[in-house]
N, C-alpha and C positions, 0 to 999 in steps of 0.2 A: 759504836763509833759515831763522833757526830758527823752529820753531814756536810756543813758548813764550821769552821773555827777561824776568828782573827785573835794573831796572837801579835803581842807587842807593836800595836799598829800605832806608826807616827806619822804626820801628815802637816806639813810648811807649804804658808801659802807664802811666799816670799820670806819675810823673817817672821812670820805670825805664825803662830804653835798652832793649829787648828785640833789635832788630836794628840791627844799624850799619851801614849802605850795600852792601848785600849785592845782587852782582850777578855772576849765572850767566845761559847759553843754554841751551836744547834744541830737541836737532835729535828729528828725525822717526826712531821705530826705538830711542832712546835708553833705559837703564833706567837710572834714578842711583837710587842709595840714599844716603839722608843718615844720617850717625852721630856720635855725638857723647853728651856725658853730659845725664841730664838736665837742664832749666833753660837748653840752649845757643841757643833757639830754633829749634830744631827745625820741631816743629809747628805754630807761629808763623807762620815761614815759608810753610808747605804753606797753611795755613788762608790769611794774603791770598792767593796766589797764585789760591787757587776766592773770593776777596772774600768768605769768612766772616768775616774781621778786616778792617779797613779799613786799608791801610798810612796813614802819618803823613805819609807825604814820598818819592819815587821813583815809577818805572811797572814794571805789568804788563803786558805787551806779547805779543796772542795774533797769532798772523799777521801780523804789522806794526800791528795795531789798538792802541791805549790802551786798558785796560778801568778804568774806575775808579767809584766807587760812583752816580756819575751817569748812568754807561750804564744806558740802560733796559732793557737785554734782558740783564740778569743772569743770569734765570734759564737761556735761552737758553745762552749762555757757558758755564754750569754743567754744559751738555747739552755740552759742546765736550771741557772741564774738569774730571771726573768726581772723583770720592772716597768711599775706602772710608774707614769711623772705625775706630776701637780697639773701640768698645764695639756696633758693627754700625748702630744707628738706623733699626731693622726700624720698620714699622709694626703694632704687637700686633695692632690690631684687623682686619688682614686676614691670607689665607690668602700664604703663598712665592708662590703665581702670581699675587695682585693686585699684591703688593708690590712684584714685577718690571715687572707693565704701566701702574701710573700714573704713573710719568714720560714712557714715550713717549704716552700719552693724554692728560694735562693739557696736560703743557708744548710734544711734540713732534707735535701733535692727529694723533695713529693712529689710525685706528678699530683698536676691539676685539679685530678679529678678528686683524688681522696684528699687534696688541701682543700678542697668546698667543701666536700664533705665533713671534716673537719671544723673547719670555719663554722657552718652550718651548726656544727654540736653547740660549740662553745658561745657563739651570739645567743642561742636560744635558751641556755642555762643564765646566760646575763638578763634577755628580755629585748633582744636587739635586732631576731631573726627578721621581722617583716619592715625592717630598714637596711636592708642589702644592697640596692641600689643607690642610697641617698649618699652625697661627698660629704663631709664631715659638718662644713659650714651650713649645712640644712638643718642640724642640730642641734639641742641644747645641750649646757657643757655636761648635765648627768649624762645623757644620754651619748656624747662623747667619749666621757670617762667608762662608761659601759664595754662598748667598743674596744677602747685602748685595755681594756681587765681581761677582754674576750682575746684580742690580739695576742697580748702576753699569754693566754692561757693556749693559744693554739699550738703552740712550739712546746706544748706539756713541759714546762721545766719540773725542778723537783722543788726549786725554791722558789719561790715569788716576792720580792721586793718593793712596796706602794712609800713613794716621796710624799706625803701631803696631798695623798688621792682626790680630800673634799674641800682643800681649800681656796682653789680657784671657784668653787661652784656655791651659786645662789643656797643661801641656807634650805628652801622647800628641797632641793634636789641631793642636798649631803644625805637625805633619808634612802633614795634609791640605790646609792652608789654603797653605805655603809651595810644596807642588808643584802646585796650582792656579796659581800668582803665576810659577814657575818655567815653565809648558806658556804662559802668556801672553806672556812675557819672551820664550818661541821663537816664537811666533807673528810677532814683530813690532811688540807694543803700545809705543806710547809711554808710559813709567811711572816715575814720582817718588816714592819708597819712604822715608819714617823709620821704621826699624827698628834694633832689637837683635838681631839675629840675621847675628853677624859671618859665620857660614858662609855664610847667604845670600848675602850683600852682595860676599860674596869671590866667591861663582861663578858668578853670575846678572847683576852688570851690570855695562852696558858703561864706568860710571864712580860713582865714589864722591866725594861731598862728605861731610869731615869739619868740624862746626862747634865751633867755643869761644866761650863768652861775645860771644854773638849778632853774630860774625862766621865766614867762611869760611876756614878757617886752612889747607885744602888741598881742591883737587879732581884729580885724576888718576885713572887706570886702576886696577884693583883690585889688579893685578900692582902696578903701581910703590906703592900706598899703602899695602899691605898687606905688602911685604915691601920695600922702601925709602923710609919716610914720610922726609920733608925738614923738615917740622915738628917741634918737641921738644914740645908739646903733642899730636901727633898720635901720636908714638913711646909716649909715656905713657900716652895714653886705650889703644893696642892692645897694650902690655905686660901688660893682664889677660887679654886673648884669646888669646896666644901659647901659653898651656898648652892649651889646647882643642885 
């Protein structure tokens, strides 16, 4: 069964079609990265899947469940459904190691003690342990996006979600942040990735969805999309990456 499925998903931003009936599975173990130019809905997409957007018309379907904006245990799901952002959405006013431990204490009531302990694993698998003290703005933005990978990981979801993890970040720093994302990808994690970073996407996971004007115009293996696309949309968005 897959773990995650959007089926028939449609999405209006006022009269503007953002998504057309877009409908993928994921299985357990999966890394998809999505790509495509900006505006294709992309992020769109990622954002209902954790029901930060509300879809228009279609399901999200986690486990075999329905999740839609009337499930009460949203936040819950969320704990299931993780996401990194573009721009990190640290909390300023606490230190790296609070900002790891109040999901599993609010939402996943840990006592204190085993959310450090926690906290503690997951910073240190990032590279982050001996910045526990530091508030966020003492940081550089890899070293944020570290952080916010470690956060999302403290709430163990099953699924993990990254909006454009490296593109807020100075290109020397997209290197720490992507082999973070690459040691999880062997791990195991289940992970739904919009990215520009075609090298990634070529050797990190186990499949790529390319989208066009808020549909899915292909999804296949990174071997067959990257070096036999079937789409002439597809051929053309990877015609600028071919020199690389």
């Amino acid at each position: 069964m897959p773990v995650l499925e959007v089926k028939h998903l449609v999405k209006f931003f006022g009269e503007r079609e953002i998504l057309k009936d877009i409908d993928f599975q994921v299985f357990q173990g999966d890394v998809i990265s999505i790509i495509g130019a900006s505006g294709s809905g992309k992020s769109t997409l990622l954002r209902c899947i954790n029901m930060l957007e509300i879809p228009t018309s279609g399901d999200i379907v986690y486990q075999g469940e329905i999740i839609d904006d009337t499930s009460k245990d949203i936040a819950l799901y969320r704990t299931k459904v993780g996401m990194v952002f573009q721009q990190f959405n640290l909390f300023n006013n606490m230190t790296v190691l609070e900002n790891c431990m109040v999901g599993p204490v609010k939402v996943l009531k840990r006592d204190k003690e085993t959310a450090k302990q926690n906290a503690m694993k997951y910073l240190n698998k990032v590279g982050m342990a001996q910045y526990i003290n530091a508030k966020p703005h003492q940081l550089s933005g890899g070293q944020r996006q570290r952080v916010a990978i470690a956060r999302a990981l403290a709430i163990e979801p099953k699924v993990l979600l990254f909006d454009e993890p490296t593109s807020a970040l100075d290109p020397q720093m997209v290197g720490e942040v992507l082999s973070v994302m690459r040691s999880l990808a062997q791990e195991g994690l289940t992970m739904i990735i919009v990215t520009h970073e075609m090298a990634f996407a070529r050797d990190v996971s186990t499949r790529v969805v390319f989208m066009d004007q808020g549909i899915i115009a292909e999804d296949a293996s990174p071997e067959e999309l990257f070096n036999h696309p079937k789409n002439e949309r597809t051929k053309e968005f990877l015609s600028r990456f071919t020199a690389n």
